[in-house]
N, C-alpha and C positions, 0 to 999 in steps of 0.2 A: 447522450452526454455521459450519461451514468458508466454506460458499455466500456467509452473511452479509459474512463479513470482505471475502472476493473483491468482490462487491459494492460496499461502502465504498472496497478498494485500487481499482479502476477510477475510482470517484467523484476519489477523492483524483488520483489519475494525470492522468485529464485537466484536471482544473480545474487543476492544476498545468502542464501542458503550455500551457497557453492564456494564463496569466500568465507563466512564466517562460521561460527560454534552452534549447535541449536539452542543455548539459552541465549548470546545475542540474537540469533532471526527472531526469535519470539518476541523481544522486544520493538524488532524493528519491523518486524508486522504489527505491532498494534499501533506503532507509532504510526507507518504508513495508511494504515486502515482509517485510523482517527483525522488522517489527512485528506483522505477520498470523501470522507464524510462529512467533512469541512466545505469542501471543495464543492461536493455538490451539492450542499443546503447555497453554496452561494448562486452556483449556477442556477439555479430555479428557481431565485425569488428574482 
């Protein structure tokens, strides 16, 4: 499950890097990041 999320956060990461500025992606990697981590404390319990 975990693998998946990773997966999509990379997808997300770059396509984002490639459109925006480096201090947006930083942002929107921890936003993302914080969203995997969400995502799979749910999946697990």
């Amino acid at each position: 499950m975990f693998f998946i999320v990773f997966l999509s956060y990379i997808k997300i990461s770059l396509s984002y890097s490639m459109r925006t500025n480096v201090e947006q992606n930083r942002n929107n990697e921890m936003y993302v990041t914080i969203s995997a981590k969400v995502a799979c404390n749910n999946l697990n319990k």
